[in-house]
Every structure is written in C-alpha cells, then in structure tokens.
TORPA-4810 file (N, C-alpha, C, O; in nm, 3 decimals):
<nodes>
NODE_1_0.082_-0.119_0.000_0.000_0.000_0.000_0.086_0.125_0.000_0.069_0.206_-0.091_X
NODE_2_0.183_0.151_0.101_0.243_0.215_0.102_0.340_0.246_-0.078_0.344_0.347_-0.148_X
NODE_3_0.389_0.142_-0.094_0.447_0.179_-0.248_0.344_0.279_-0.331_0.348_0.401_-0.340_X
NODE_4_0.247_0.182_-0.390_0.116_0.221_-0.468_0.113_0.395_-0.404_0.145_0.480_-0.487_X
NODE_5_0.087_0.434_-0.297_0.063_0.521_-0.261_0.190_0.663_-0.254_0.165_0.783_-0.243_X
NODE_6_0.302_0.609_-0.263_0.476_0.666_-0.330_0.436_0.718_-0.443_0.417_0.836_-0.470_X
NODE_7_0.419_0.588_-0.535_0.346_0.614_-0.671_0.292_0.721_-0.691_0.332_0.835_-0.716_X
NODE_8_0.191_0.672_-0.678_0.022_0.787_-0.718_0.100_0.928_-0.667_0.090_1.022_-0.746_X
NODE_9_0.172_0.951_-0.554_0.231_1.094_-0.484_0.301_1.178_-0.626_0.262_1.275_-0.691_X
NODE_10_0.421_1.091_-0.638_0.564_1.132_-0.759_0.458_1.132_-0.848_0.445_1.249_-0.881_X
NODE_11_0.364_1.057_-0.911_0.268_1.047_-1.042_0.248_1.156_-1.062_0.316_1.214_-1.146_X
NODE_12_0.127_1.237_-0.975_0.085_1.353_-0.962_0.177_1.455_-0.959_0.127_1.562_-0.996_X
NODE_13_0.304_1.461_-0.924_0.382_1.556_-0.877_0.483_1.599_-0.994_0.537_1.709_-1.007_X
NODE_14_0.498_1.475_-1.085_0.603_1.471_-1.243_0.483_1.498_-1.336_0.527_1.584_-1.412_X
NODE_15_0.389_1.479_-1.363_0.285_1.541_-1.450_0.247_1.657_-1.412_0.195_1.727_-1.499_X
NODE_16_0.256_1.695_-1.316_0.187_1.867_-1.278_0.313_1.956_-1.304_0.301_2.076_-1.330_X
NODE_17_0.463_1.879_-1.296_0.545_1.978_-1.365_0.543_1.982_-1.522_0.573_2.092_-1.568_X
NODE_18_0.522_1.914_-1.586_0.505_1.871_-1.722_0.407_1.851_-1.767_0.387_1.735_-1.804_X
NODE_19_0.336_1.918_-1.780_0.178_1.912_-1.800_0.154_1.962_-1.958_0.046_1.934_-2.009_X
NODE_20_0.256_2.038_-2.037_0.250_2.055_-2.158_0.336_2.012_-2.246_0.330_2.036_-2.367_X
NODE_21_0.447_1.923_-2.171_0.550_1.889_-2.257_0.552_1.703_-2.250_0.563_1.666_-2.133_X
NODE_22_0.546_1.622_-2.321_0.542_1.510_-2.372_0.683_1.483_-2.351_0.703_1.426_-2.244_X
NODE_23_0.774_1.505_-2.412_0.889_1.446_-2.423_1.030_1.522_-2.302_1.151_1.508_-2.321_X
NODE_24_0.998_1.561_-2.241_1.107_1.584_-2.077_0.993_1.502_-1.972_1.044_1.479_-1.862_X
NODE_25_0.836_1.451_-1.987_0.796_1.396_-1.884_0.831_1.261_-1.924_0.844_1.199_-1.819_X
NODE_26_0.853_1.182_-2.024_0.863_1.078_-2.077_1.018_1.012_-2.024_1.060_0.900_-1.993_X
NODE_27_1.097_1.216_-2.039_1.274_1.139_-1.961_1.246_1.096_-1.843_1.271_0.985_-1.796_X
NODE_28_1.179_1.207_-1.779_1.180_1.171_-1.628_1.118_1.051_-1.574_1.130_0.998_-1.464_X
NODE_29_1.037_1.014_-1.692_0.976_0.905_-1.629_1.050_0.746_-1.646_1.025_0.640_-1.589_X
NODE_30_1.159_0.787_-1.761_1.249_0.659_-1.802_1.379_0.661_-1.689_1.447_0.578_-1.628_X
NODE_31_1.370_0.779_-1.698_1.503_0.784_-1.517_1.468_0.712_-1.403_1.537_0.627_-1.347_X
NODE_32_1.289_0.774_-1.353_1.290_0.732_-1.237_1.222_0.531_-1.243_1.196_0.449_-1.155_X
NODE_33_1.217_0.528_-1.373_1.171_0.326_-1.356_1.300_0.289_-1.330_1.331_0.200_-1.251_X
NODE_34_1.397_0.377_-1.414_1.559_0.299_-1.427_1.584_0.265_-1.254_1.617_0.158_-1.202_X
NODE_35_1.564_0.357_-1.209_1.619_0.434_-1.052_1.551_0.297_-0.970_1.604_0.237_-0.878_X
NODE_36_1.388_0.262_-1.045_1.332_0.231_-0.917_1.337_0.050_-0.949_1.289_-0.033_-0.872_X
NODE_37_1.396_0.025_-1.058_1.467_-0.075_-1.089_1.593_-0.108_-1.040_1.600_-0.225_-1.001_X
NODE_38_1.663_-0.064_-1.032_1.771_-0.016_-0.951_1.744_-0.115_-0.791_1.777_-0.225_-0.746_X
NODE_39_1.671_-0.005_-0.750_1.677_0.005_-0.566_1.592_-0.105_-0.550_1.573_-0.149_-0.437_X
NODE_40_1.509_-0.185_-0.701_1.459_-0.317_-0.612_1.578_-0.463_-0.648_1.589_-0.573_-0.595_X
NODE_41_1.633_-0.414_-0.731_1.740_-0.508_-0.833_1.847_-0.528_-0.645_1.876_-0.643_-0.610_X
NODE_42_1.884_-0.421_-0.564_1.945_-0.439_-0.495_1.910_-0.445_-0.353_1.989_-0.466_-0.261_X
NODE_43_1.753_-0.419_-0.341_1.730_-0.495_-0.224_1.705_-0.593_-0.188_1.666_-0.615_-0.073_X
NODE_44_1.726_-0.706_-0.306_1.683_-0.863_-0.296_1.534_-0.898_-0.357_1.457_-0.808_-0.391_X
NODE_45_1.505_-1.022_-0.364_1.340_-1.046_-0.347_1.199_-1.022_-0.219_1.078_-1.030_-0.237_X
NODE_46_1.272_-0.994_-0.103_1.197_-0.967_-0.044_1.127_-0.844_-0.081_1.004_-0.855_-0.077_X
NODE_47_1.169_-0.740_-0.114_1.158_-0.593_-0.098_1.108_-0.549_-0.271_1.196_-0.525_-0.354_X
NODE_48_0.975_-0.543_-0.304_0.909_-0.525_-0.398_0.858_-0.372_-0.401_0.804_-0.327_-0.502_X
NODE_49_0.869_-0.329_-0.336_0.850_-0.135_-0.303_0.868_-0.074_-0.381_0.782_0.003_-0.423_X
NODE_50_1.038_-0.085_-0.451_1.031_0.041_-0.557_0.964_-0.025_-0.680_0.906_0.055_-0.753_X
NODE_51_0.958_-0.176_-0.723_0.881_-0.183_-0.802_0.759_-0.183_-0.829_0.737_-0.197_-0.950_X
NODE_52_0.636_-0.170_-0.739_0.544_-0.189_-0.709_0.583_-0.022_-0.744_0.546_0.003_-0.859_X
NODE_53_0.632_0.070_-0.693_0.626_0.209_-0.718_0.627_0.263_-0.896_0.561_0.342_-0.964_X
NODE_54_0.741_0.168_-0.917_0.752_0.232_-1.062_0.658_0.167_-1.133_0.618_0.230_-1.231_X
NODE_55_0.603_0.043_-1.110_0.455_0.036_-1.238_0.336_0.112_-1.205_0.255_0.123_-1.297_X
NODE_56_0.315_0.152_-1.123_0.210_0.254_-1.053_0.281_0.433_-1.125_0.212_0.487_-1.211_X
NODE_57_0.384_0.487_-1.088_0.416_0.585_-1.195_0.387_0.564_-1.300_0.329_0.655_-1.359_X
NODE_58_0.411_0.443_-1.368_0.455_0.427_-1.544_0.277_0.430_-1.586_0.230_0.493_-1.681_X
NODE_59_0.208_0.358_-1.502_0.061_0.360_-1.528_0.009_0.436_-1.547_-0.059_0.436_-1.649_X
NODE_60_0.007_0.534_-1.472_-0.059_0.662_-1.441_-0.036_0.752_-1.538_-0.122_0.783_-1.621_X
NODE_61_0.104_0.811_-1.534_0.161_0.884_-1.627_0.156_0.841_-1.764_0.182_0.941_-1.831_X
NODE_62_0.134_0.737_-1.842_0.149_0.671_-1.944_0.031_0.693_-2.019_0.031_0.733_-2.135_X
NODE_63_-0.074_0.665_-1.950_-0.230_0.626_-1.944_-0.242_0.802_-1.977_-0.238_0.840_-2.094_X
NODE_64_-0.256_0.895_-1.871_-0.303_1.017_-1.831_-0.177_1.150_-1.929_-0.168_1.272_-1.916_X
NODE_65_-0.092_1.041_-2.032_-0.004_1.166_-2.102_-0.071_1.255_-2.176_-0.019_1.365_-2.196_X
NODE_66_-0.196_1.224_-2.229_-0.266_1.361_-2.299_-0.378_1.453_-2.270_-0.432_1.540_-2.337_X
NODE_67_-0.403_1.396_-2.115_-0.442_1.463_-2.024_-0.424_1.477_-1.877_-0.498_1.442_-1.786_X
NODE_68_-0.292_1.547_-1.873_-0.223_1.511_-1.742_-0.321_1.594_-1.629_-0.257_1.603_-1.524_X
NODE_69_-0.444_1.653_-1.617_-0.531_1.685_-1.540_-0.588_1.565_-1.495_-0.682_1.569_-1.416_X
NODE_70_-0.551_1.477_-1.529_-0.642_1.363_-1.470_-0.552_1.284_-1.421_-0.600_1.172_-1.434_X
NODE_71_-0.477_1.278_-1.385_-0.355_1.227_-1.326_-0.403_1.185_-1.207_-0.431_1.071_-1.170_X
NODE_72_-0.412_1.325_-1.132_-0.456_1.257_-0.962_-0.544_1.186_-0.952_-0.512_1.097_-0.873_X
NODE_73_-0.663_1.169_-0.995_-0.805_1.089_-1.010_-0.715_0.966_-1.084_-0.722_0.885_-0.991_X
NODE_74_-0.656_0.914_-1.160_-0.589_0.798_-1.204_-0.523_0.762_-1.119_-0.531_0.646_-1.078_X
NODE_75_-0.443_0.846_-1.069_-0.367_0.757_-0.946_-0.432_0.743_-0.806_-0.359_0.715_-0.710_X
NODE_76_-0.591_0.765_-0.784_-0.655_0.799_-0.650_-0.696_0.641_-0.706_-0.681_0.536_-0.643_X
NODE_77_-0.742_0.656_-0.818_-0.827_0.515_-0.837_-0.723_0.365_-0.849_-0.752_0.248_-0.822_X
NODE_78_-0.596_0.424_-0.903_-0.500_0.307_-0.883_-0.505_0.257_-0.747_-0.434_0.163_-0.713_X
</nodes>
C-alpha cells in the first residue's frame, strides 16, 4: 500500500510539472523506472517497493499523457 501510494504521490507531482511537454515527462519518467529498478534489483526479493512504485508511476503517467489533469483521479483510483 504504502508503495502504490509513493506512486500515485511522484505520479501527480512529475505530471503537474510537465503538463504541456510530452517528451522531458517521458525522460523523467524513463530515469525514475531505471532508478526504481535499480533500488529493487538491490534490495533482494523480499523488498518489492520500488517496483510496485515504478509500475504505478509508469501507469498513471502513461495512461493520463494527454491529459495530465487527470492524473490525480488515475492515481486515486490506482
């Protein structure tokens, strides 16, 4: 819950800076899966957090790119 809820936070927070530009929300959003690939690649199998985080970003933001006003309601309902 807590991940999902990381998510939906950064979701809302990288689309409301980028709300007219397509291609710098698209970097940021390939940085932070890299990142959150990363921090689960090295906390073992127990620890599913950052990934559970980054498909919840990638969802949201992915889904809601041509109307990033709907972002928060996408990630309330994720």
């Amino acid at each position: 819950m807590a991940a999902t809820a990381r998510g939906a936070d950064i979701s809302a927070d990288v689309s409301g800076l980028f709300t007219q530009t397509c291609g710098p929300l698209l970097a940021v959003l390939g940085d932070w899966v890299g990142f959150c690939i990363y921090a689960a690649g090295t906390q073992g199998a127990n620890h599913a957090d950052p990934a559970l985080c980054q498909t919840t970003i990638a969802l949201v933001d992915v889904l809601q790119i041509d109307m990033p006003q709907q972002a928060l309601s996408t990630a309330v309902a994720r």
